[in-house]
C-alpha positions as CSV (number, residue, x, y, z in Angstrom):
1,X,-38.0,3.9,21.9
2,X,-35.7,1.6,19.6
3,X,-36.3,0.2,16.4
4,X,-37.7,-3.1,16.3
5,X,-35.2,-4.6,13.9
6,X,-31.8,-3.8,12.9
7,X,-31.4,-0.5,10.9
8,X,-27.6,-0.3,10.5
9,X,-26.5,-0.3,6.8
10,X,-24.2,-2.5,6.1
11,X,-21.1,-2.0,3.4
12,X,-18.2,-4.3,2.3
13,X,-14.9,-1.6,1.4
14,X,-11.0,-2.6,0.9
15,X,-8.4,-0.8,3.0
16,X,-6.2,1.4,0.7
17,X,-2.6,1.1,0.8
18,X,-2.6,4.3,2.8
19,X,-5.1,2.9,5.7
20,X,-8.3,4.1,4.7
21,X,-11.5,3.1,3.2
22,X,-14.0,5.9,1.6
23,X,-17.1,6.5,2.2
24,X,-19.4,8.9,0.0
25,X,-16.1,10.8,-1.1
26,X,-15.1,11.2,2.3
27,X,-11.8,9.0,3.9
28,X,-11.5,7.1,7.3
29,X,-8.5,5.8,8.4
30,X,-8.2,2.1,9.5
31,X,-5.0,0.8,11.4
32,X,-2.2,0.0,8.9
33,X,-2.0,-3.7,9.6
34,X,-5.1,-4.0,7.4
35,X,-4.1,-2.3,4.6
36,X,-5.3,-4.0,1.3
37,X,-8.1,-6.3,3.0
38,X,-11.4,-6.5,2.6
39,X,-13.7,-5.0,6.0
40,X,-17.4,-4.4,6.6
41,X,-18.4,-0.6,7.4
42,X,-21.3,-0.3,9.5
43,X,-23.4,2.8,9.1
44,X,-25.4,3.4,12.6
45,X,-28.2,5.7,13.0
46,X,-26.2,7.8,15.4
47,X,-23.7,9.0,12.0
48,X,-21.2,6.8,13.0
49,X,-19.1,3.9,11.0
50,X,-17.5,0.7,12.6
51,X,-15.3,-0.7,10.6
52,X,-15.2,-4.2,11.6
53,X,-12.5,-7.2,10.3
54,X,-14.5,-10.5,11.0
55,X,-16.2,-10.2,14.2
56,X,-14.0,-7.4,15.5
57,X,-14.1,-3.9,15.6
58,X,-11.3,-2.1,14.5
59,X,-11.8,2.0,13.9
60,X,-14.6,4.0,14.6
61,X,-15.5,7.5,13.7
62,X,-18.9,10.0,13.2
63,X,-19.8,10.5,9.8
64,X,-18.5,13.2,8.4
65,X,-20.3,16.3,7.0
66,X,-19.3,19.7,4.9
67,X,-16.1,20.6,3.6
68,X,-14.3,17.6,5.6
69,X,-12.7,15.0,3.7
70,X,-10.7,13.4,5.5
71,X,-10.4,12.2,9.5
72,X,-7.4,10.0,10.8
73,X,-7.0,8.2,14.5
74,X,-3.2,8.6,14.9
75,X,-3.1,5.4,16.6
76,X,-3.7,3.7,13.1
77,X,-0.5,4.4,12.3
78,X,1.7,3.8,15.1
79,X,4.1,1.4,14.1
80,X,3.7,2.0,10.9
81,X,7.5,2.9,10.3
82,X,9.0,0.5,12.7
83,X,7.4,-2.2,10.6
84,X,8.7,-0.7,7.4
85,X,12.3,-0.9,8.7
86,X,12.4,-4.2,9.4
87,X,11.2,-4.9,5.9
88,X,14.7,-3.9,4.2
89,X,16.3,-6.5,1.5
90,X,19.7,-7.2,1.0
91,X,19.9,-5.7,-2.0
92,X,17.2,-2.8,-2.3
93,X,16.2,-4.0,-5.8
94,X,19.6,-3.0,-7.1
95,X,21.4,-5.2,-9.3
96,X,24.8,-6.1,-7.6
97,X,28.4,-7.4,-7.8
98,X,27.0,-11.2,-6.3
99,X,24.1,-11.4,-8.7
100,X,26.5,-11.5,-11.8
101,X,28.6,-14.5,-10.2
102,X,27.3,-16.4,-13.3
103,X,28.6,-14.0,-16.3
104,X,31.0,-15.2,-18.9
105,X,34.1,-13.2,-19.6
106,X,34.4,-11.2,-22.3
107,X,37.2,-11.0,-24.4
108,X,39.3,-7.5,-24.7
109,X,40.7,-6.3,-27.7
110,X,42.8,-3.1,-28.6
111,X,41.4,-0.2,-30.5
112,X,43.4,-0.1,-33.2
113,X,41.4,-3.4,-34.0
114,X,38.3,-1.8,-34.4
115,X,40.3,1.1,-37.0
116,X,41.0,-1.6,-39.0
117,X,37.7,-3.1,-39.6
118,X,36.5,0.3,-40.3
119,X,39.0,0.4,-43.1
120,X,38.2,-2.6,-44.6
121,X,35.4,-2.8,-46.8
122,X,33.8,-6.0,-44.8
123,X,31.0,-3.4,-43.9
């Protein structure tokens, strides 16, 4: 016989950068396109979560129990590295020869300039 009313506990968790949300110390992965959003976990009865974003469900997995502490669907993170190569900038972060177009030239001197004001008692 089921329950009369709803007996599901409900739980708002954000994804981790690394496509999982926790649960009592214990990690479930989520696909990678939600990483850093908020999603609702559903606990059921039955041991399992449901993750859901909105209206949708988007991983499911059993509870998990004893020593394990982690449990990833593969298929979360199909993609994952296509989608990170097509995320390459021009410049990588680096500093280079276009982005000092702007710099004013700086004047050049011998050395034997700089022996002389050592000499001098201008110090």
């Amino acid at each position: 016989m089921k329950p009369l009313f709803p007996t599901s506990q409900w739980e708002m968790r954000e994804v981790s950068r690394d496509c999982f949300v926790s649960y009592k110390g214990k990690k479930y992965s989520v696909p990678f396109r939600y990483a850093g959003q908020k999603v609702k976990m559903k606990i059921t009865l039955e041991q399992e979560i449901e993750i859901f974003n909105e209206q949708e469900c988007i991983a499911k997995h059993p509870v998990l129990s004893g020593k394990a502490k982690v449990i990833a669907d593969k298929g979360h993170f199909e993609g994952l590295h296509k989608e990170k190569g097509q995320k390459k900038t021009k410049h990588k972060g680096l500093a280079t020869h276009d982005s000092f177009s702007s710099v004013p030239e700086v004047e050049k001197r011998p050395l034997a300039s700089y022996a002389a004001f050592e000499e001098s008692d201008l110090i």
